[in-house]
C-alpha positions in Angstrom: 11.4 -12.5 -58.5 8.2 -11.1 -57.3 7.1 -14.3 -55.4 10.4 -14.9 -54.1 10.5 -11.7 -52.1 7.0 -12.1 -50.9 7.6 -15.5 -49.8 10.9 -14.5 -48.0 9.1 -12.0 -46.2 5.8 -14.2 -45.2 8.5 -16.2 -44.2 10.4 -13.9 -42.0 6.8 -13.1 -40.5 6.1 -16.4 -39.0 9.3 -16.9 -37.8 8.5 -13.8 -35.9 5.1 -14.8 -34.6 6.6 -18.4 -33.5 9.5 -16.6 -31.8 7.0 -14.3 -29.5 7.0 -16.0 -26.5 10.2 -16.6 -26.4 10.8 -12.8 -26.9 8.1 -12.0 -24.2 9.9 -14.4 -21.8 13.3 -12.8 -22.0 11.8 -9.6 -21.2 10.7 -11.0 -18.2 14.4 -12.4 -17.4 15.5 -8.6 -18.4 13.4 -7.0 -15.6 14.3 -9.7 -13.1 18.2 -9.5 -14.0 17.8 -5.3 -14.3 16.2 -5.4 -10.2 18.7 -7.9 -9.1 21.3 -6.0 -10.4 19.7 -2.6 -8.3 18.7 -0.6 -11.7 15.5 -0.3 -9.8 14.2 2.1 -12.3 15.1 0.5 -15.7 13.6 -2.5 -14.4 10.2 -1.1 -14.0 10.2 0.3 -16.8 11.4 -3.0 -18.8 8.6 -5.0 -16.9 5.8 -2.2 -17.6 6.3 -3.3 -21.5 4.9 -6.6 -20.4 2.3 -5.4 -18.3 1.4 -3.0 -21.1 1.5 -5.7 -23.9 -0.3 -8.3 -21.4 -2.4 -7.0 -18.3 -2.5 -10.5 -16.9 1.0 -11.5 -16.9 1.2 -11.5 -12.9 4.8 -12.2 -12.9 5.5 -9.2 -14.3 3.0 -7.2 -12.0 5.0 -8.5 -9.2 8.8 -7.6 -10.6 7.3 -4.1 -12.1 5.7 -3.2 -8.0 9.1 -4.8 -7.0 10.9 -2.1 -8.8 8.9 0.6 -8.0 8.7 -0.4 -4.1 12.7 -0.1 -4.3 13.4 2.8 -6.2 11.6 4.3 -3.6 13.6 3.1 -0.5 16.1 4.5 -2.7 14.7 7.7 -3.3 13.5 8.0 0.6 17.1 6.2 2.1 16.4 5.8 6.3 15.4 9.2 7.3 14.2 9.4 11.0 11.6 10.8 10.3 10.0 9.5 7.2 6.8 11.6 7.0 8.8 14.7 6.7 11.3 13.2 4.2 8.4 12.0 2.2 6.9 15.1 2.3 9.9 17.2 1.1 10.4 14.4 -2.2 8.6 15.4 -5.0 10.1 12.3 -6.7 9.1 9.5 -3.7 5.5 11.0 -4.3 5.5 10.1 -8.0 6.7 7.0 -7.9 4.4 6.1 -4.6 1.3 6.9 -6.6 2.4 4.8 -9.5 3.5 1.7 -7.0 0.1 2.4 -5.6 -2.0 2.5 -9.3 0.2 -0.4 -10.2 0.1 -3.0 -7.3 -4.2 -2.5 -7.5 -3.7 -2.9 -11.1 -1.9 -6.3 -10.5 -4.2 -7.8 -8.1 -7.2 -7.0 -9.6 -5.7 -9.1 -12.2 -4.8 -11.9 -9.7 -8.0 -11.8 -8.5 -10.1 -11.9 -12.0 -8.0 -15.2 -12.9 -9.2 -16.6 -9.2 -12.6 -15.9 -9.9 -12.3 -18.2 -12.9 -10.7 -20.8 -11.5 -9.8 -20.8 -7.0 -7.5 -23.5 -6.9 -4.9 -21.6 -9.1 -2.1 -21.6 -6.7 0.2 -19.4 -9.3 -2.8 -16.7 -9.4 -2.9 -17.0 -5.3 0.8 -16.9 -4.7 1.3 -13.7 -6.8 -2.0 -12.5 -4.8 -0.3 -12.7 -1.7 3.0 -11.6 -3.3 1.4 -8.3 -4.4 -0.5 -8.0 -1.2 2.9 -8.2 1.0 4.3 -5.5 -1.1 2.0 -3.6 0.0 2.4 -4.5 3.6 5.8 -3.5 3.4 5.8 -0.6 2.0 3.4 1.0 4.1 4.8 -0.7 7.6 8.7 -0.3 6.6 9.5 1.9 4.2 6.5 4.3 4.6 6.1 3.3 8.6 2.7 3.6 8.8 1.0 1.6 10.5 -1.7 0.1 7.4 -2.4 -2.4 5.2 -4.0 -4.6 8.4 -6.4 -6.5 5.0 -3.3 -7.5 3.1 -1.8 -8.5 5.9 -4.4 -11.1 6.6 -4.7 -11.4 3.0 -1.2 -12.8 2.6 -1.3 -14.6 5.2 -3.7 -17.0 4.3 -2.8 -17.0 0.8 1.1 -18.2 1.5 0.0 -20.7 4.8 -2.2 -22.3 2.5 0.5 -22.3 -0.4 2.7 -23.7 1.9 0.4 -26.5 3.3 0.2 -27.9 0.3 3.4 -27.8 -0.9 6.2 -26.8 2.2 9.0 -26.8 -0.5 7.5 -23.7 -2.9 10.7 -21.3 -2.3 9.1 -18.2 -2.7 6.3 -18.8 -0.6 8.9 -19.4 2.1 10.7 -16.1 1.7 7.7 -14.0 1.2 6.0 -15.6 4.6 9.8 -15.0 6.2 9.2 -11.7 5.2 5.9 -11.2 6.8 7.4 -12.4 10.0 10.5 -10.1 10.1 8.4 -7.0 9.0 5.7 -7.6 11.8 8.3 -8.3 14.3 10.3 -5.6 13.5 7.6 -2.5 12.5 4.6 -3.7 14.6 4.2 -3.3 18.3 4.4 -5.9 20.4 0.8 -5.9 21.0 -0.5 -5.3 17.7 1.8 -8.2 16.9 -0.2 -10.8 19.3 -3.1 -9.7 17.4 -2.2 -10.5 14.3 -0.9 -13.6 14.8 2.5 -13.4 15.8 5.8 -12.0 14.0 9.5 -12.9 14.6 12.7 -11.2 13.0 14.7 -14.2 14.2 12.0 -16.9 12.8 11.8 -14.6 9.4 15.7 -15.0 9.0 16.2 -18.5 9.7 13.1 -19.4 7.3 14.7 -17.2 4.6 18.1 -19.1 5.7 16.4 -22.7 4.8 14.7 -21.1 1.9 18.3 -20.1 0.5 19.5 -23.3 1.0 16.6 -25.1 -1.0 17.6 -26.1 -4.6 14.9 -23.8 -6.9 14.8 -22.3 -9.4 17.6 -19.3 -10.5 15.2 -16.3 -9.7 13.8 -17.9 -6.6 17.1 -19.0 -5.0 18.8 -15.4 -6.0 15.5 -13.9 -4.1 15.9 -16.2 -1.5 19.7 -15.1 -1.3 18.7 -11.4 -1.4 16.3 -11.5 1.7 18.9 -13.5 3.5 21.8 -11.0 2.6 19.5 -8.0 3.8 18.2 -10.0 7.3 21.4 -10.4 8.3 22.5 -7.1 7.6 19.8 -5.4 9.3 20.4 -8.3 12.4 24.0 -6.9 12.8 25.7 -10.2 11.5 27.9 -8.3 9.3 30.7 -11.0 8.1 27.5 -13.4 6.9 25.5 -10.9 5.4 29.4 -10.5 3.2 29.7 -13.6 2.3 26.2 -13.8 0.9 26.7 -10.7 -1.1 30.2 -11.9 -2.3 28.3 -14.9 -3.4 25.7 -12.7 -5.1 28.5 -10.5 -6.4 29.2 -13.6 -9.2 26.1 -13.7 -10.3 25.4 -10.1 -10.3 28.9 -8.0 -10.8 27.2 -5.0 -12.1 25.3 -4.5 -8.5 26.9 -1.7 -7.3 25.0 -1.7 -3.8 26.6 -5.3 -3.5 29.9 -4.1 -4.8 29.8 -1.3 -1.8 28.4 -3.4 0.8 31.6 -5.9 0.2 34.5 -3.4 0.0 33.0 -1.2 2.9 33.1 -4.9 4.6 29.2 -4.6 5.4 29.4 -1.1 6.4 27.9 0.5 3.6 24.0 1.0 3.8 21.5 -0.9 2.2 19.3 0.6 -0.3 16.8 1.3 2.7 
């Protein structure tokens, strides 16, 4: 009896060593679901058990700064002035110190796997990744005008991405991002220095993007930066139908759910 119960239970061990990685991986699809459906907060906390378990995992790096980045546009909503709004939310500061902590934290760890090996695009992509939240959070959210490294940083990182392989989704929508930030938050001759930046070249590259087959995450973030561009473009009845289409996949976002029955009236979440 003895070596029956201590078999089933070796048993019942390895069964739960083998499934691991298939546990750690649906964690990963629990943070991405929980930011996509605008529970900005549980999100970062569900990806922060990965990051905590495994300090490398980059992909989770970038969902858990993600989160963070957005519960604070949240927190902050569009104040005219956003120094004084910061200054008078004791929450926006917490959560700005640990998006802060957090996105070094990633790309240190972007940066130690690129030591070891410089043609890994995946380390490079979430490099750049990590580096543009940065950029936009201090340019857009923040408006500060920072984060001139990154910038140049990302830049390279996501042309050179791109130049090998012009089909890599995300690359495409994070480098559409760069463009409609600097050409929205920088001044027009700060923009000729660094390069350029276009809010009508960022939304139709994010438009293309949206309409590449990918994968689910990258064509729902591909959808999402089109659904905000357009929005903050004025082209109110596109920027509904994208959210009505993001509204199957995601019927428990309430900011979507708002945004469609105030018929694109309702504000975004920054």
């Amino acid at each position: 009896m003895r070596r029956r119960v201590a078999s089933a239970i070796a048993a019942a061990w390895f069964l739960t060593l083998a499934d691991q990685p298939r546990l750690a991986a649906a964690t990963l699809d629990d943070a991405q679901r929980l930011f996509y459906t605008a529970l900005f907060q549980e999100s970062a906390s569900a990806a922060k058990a990965i990051t905590d378990a495994e300090p490398a995992n980059l992909a989770a790096w970038e969902v858990r700064t993600s989160a963070l980045h957005f519960q604070l546009r949240r927190l902050l909503g569009e104040p005219k002035d956003r120094k004084t709004a910061m200054a008078k939310c004791a929450d926006c500061r917490a959560v700005l110190a640990t998006f802060l902590d957090d996105v070094n934290r990633g790309r240190a760890a972007a940066r130690e796997r690129i030591a070891k090996a410089p043609d890994d695009d995946e380390a490079r992509f979430y490099l750049g990744k990590l580096d543009l939240s940065y950029l936009w959070m201090q340019l857009s959210t923040l408006g500060r005008k920072t984060g001139w490294d990154e910038y140049w940083e990302a830049k390279k990182l996501l042309e050179d991405i791109l130049e090998k392989n012009p089909m890599h989704v995300r690359a495409r929508v994070a480098r559409a991002w760069m463009d409609s930030i600097v050409g929205t938050r920088v001044p027009w001759g700060t923009r000729w220095v660094m390069g350029g930046g276009s809010k009508s070249r960022g939304l139709r590259m994010v438009r293309e993007a949206a309409q590449t087959p990918a994968g689910l995450y990258a064509q729902v973030e591909a959808q999402f930066g089109l659904w905000e561009m357009l929005t903050r473009d004025g082209r109110r009845d596109e920027a509904v139908g994208v959210a009505k289409e993001l509204l199957v996949r995601f019927p428990e976002n309430k900011d979507l759910q708002r945004f469609v029955e105030s018929g694109g009236r309702a504000a975004l979440t920054n």
